[in-house]
C-alpha positions as CSV (number, residue, x, y, z in Angstrom):
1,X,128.9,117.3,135.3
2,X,126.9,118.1,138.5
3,X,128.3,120.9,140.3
4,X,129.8,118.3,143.3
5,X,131.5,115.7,140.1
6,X,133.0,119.7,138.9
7,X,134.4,120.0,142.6
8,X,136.1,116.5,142.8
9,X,137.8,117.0,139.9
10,X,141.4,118.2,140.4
11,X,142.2,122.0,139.2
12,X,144.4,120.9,136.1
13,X,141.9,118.7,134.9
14,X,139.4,121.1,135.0
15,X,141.9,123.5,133.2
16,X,142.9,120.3,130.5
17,X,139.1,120.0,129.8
18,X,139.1,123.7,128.8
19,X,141.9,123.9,126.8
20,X,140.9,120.6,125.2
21,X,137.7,122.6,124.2
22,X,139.4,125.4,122.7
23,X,141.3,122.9,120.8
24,X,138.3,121.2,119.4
25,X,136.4,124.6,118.9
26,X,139.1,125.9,116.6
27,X,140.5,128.5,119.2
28,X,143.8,127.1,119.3
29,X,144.8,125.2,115.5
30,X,147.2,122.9,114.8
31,X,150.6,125.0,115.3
32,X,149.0,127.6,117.0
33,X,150.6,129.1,120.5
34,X,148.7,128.5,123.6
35,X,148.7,131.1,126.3
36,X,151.5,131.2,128.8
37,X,151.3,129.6,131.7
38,X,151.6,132.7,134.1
39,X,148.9,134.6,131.8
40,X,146.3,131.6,131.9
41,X,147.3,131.1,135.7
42,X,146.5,134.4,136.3
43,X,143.4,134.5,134.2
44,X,142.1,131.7,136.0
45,X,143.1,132.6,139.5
46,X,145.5,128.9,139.9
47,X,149.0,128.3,140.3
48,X,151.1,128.1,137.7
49,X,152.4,124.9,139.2
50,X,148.8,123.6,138.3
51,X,148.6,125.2,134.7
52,X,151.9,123.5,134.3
53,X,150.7,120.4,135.3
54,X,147.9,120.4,132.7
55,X,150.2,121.8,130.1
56,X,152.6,119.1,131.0
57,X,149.8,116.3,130.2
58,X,149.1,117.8,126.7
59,X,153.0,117.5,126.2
60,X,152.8,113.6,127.1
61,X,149.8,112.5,125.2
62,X,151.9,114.3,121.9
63,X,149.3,116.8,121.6
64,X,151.3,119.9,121.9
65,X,155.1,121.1,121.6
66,X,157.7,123.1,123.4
67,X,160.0,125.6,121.8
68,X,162.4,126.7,124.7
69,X,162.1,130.2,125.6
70,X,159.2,130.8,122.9
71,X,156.1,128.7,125.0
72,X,153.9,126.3,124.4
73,X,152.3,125.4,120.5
74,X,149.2,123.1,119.7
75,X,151.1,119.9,118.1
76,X,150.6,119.2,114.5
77,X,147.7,116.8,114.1
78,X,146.1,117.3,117.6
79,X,143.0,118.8,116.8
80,X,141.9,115.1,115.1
81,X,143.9,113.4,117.5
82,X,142.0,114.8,120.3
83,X,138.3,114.4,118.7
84,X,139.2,111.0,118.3
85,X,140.0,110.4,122.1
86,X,137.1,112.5,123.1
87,X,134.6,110.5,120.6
88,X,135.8,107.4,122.3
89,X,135.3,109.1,126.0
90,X,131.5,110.6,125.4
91,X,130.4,107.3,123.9
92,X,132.1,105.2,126.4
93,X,131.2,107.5,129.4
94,X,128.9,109.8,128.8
95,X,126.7,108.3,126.2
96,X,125.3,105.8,127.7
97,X,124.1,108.4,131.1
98,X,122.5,110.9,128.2
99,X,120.7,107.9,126.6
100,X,119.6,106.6,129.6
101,X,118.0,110.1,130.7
102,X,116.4,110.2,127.4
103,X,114.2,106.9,127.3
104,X,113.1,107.7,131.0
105,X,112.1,111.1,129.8
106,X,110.5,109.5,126.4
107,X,112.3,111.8,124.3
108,X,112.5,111.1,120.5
109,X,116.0,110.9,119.3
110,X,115.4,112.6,116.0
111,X,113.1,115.3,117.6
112,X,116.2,115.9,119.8
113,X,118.5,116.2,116.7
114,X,115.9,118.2,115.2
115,X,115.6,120.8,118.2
116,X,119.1,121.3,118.2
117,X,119.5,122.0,114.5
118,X,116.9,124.4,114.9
């Protein structure tokens, strides 16, 4: 993401997309609490109305749980959940810009895979 796409993106996206990561990174597991949303507003210099918001769109897609007066827990079965979705976003969105980049730069796949493995 170019630094002007990172700008047009709205805040609790941006924050989604990071949490998302931790998720997928093994920060947050399956069951695990995620920070409040005054401590990761606060960390990240937003509203809480905006963590909120992003919070709110994990609760909707099933991916994490709220216990009342306790906070906010990475639903059971998420982490796969969300690989899945985000397998289907790279090679749907993302994918097909990267492979692009790489025939005009005449890049060899496997040298790629080999680089990065290294």
């Amino acid at each position: 993401m170019t630094p002007m796409e990172h700008e047009e993106v709205p805040a609790y996206l941006r924050l989604r997309s990071m949490i998302a990561v931790g998720i997928l990174e093994g920060r947050y597991g399956d069951g695990d609490p995620l920070p409040s949303v005054r401590a990761l507003a606060a960390e990240h210099g937003l509203n809480p109305l905006t963590v909120a918001k992003a919070y709110q769109s994990f609760q909707e897609d099933g991916l994490v749980t709220v216990r009342r007066g306790v906070g906010m827990f990475v639903a059971p079965g998420a982490t796969d959940r969300l690989r899945v979705t985000e397998r289907e976003i790279f090679l749907k969105r993302a994918w097909p810009r990267i492979a692009k980049h790489i025939r005009a730069l005449g890049l060899d796949p496997a040298e790629l895979l080999d680089r990065e493995l290294a």
